[in-house]
C-alpha positions in Angstrom: 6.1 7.4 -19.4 5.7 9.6 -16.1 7.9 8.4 -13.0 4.7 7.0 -11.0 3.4 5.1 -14.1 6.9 3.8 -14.4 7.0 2.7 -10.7 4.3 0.7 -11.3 5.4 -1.5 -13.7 9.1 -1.8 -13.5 9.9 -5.3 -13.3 12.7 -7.7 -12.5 13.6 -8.5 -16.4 14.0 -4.5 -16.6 16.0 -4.3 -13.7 18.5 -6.5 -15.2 18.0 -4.9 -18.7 19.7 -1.7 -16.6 23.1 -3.6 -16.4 22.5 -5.3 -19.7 22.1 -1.9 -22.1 24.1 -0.4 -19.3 21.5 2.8 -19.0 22.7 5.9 -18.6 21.1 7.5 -15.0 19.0 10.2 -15.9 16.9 13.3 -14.2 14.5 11.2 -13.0 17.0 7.7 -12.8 19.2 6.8 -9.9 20.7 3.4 -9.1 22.1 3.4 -5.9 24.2 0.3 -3.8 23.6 -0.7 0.0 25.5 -1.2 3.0 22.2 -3.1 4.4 22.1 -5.3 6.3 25.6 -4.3 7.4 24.6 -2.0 10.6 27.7 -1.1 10.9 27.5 1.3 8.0 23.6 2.1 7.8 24.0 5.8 8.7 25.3 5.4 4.9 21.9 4.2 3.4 20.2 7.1 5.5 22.3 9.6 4.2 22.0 9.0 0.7 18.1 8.5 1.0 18.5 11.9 2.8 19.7 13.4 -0.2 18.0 11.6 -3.0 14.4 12.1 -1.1 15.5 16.0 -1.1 17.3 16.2 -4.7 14.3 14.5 -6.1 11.2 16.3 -4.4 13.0 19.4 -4.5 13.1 19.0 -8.7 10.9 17.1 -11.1 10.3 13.9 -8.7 12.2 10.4 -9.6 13.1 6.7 -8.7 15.8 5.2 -7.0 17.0 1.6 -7.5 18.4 0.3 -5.0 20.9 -2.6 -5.5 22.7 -1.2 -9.2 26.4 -0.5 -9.0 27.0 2.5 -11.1 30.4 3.9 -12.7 31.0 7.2 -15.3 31.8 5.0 -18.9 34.5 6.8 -21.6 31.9 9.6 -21.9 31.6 10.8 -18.1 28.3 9.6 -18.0 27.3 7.1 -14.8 25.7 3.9 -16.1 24.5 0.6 -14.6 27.5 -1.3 -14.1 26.5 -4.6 -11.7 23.4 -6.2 -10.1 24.2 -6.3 -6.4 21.2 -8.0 -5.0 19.8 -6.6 -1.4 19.7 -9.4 1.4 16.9 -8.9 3.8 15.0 -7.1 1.7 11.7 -7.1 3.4 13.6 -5.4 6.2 15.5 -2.5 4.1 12.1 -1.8 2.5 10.9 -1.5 6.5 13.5 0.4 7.7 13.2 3.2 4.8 9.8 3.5 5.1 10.0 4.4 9.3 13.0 6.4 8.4 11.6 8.4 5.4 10.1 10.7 7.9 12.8 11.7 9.5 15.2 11.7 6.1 13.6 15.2 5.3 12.4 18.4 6.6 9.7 19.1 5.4 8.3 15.3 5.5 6.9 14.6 1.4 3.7 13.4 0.6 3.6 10.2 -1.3 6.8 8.6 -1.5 6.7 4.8 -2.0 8.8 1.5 -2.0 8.6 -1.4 -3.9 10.2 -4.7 -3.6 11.3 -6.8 -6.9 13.0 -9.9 -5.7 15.5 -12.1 -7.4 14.1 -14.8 -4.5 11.2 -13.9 -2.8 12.0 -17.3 -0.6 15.7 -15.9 -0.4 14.1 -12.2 0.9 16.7 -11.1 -1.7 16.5 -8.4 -4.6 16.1 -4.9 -5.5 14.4 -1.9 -3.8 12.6 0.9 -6.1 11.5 4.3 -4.5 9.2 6.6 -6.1 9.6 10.2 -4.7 7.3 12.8 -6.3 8.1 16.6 -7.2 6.8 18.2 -4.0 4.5 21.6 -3.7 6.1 21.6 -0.1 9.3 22.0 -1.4 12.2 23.3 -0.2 12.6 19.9 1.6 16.1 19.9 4.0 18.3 16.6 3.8 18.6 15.8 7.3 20.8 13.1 7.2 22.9 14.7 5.0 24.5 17.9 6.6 21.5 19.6 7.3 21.5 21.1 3.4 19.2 21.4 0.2 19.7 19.4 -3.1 18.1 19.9 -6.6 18.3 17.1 -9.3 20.3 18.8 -12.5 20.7 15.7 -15.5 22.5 12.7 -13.6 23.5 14.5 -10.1 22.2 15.8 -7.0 23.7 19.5 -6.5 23.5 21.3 -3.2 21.3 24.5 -3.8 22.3 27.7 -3.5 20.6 30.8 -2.0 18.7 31.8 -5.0 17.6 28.4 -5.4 16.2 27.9 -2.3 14.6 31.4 -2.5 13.0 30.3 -5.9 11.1 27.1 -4.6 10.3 29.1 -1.5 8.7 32.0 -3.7 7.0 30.3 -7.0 3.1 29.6 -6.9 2.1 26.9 -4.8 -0.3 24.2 -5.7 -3.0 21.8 -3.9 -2.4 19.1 -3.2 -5.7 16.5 -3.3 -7.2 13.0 -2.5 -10.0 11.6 -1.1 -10.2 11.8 2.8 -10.5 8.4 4.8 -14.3 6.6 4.4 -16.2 5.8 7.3 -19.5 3.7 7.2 -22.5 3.8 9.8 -25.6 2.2 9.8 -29.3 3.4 9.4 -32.2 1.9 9.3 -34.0 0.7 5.5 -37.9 0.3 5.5 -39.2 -3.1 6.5 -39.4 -5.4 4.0 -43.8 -6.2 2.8 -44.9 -8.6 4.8 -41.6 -9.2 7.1 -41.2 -8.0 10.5 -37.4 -8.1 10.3 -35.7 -4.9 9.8 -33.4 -4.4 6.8 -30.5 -2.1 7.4 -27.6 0.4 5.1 -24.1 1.2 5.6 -23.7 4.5 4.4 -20.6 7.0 4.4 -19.5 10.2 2.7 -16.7 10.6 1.1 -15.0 14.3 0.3 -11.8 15.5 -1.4 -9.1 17.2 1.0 -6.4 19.8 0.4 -3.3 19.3 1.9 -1.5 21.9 -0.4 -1.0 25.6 0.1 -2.7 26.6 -2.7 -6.6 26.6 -3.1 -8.2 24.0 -5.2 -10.6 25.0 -7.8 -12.0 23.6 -11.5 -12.2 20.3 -9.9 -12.6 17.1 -11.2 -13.4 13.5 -9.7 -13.8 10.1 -11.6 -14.9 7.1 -9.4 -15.8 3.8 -9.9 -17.0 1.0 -7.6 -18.3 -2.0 -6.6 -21.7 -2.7 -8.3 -23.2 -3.8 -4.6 -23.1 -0.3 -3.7 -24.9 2.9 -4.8 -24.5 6.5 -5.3 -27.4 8.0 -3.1 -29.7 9.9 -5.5 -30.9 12.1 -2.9 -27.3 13.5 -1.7 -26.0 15.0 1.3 -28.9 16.8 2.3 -31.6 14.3 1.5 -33.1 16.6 -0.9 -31.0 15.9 -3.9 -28.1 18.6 -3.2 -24.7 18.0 -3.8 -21.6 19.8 -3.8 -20.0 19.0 -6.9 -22.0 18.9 -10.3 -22.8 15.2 -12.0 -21.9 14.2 -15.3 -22.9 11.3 -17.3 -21.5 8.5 -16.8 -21.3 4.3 -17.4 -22.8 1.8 -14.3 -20.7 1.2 -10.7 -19.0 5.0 -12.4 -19.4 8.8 -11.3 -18.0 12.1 -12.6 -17.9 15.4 -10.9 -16.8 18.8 -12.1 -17.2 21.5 -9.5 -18.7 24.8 -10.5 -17.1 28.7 -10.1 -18.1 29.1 -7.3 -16.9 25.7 -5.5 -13.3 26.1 -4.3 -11.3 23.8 -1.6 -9.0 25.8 0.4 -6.0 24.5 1.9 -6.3 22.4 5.0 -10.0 21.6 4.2 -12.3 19.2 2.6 -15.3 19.6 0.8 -17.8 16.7 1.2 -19.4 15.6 -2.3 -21.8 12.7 -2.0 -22.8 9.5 -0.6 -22.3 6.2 -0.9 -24.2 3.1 0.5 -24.1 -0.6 0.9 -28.1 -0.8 0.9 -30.7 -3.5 2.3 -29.3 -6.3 4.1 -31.1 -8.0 7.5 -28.1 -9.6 8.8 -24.4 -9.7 8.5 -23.9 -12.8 6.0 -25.6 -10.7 3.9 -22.8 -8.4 4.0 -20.4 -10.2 1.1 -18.1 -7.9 -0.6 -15.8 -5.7 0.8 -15.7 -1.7 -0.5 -13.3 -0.5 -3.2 -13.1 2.7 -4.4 -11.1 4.1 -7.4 -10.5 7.5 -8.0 -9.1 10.0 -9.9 -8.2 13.5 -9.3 -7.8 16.7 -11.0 -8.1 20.5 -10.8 -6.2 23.4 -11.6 -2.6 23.9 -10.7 -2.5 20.9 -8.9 -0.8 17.5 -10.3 -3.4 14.5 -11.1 -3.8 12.2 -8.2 -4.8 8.4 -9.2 -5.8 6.4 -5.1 -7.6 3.8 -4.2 -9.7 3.3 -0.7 -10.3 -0.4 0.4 -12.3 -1.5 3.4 -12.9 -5.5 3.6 -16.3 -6.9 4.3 -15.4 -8.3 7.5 -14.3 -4.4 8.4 -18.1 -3.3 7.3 -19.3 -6.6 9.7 -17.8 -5.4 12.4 -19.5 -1.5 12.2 -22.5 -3.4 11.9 -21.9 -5.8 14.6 -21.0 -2.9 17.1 -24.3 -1.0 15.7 -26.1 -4.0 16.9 -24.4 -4.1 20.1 -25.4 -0.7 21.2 -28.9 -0.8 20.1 -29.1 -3.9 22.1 -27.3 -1.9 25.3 -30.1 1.3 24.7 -33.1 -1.5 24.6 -31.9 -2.7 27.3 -31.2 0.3 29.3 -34.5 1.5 28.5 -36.3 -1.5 29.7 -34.5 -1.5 32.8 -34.9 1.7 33.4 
């Protein structure tokens, strides 16, 4: 199971399993104590998030889990010794996640914390962080005398020369996700034999590079909402679109670009359209917008995200629509 599927679904009963079976820490496993919410001692925390967000990103990615007390056993090897349950949980998790930013030079792309509480009344538990192997690497430990670290079996290692030079110098990938949707409104056809106007929120969505490398042999798997449609007629209004279609079931679309369609770093390439299509008013506008996607392409790692936008987000782009067709009738009329 890959680190990010196994951040997902780590639970509380394998937490404790840890101590139980006493598991070995591994390449991609490190249990870690806290001095939180000691404040006293935090630089502590900092400094070993420092080095684990730079061993990790700077290897094969990993978790962390905070709140397991680890020792060598008879065979050198550190296992999970003891539960030490995090107070104020909510607030660690806070305080890493502002801090993660400045932990590391360069910052890395898609770290994330989860919180498994033994009480969620209690704000008490255990605090997993899911750092991915970086294509920005070398990443600097700045909380942790300024140096580089590499993961090697059950330890963080300060690099040397040659292994700095060696992340700096092998072939860089992209990096890719969808770029933030926005929706606007135009205007739909009048409905037979009704005077009142029907409207569409619309928005295009597009992939973006944030690698060094440029993106190409791409691939794109969404699925959505079965209130809203792909437009048939693309960006253009005359059927063209960036990527090529495949087949594929209802509320679902596939794209594989062709030779010729690359994405080079620090771009985006638009691909289609989306719409929320003929409503009059805004109770008509009932579900909120969520769109799952997958990623690939070559020499780049696969990217699962999700975009969500809640109804009452799409109400108020049409509410302000609205408002300033109201202000340009009125300006004209007074005018």
């Amino acid at each position: 199971m890959e680190s990010r599927e196994y951040f997902e679904t780590l639970s509380l009963e394998e937490i404790r399993s840890f101590v139980d079976n006493e598991v070995e820490e591994s390449l991609y496993l490190e249990f870690k104590t806290v001095n939180h919410p000691n404040k006293e001692h935090q630089q502590h925390d900092y400094k070993n998030l420092s080095k684990c967000l730079s061993g990790f990103a700077n290897s094969n990615g990993g978790l962390i889990v905070w709140g397991i007390y680890a020792k060598q056993n008879d065979k050198g090897n550190d296992v999970a010794k003891e539960l030490r349950p995090i107070s104020e949980l909510t607030k660690l998790s806070n305080k890493f996640k502002k801090y993660e930013n400045q932990a590391v030079t360069p910052t890395i792309i898609g770290v994330e914390h989860k919180k498994v509480f033994e009480s969620e009344t209690d704000d008490k538990g255990y605090l997993v962080t899911y750092i991915p192997a970086s294509t920005l690497s070398p990443h600097m430990a700045n909380s942790a005398g300024n140096y580089y670290y590499k993961r090697s079996g059950d330890n963080f290692y300060r690099c040397e020369h040659f292994d700095i030079m060696d992340m700096v110098t092998r072939e860089s990938r992209s990096i890719l996700h969808l770029a933030p949707i926005e929706f606007y409104v135009t205007n739909a056809n009048r409905f037979a034999g009704n005077s009142q106007r029907s409207y569409n929120l619309e928005a295009i969505f597009a992939i973006r590079n944030t690698g060094r490398a440029t993106a190409k042999n791409i691939r794109l798997e969404l699925n959505y909402g079965p209130r809203f449609i792909i437009m048939i007629h693309g960006l253009d209004g005359n059927g063209i679109k960036a990527m090529k279609e495949i087949p594929s079931a209802t509320h679902s679309k596939v794209y594989h670009s062709e030779s010729h369609v690359f994405i080079h770093p620090d771009s985006e390439l638009e691909v289609d359209k989306i719409q929320y299509s003929n409503f009059q008013n805004e109770g008509q506008i009932t579900e909120g917008f969520i769109l799952k996607y997958k990623l690939q392409a070559e020499n780049s790692m696969p990217v699962k995200g999700e975009i969500q936008i809640t109804n009452v987000e799409l109400k108020k782009v049409f509410n302000n629509y609205i408002m300033l067709l109201s202000k340009s009738k009125n300006d004209y009329m007074n005018g």
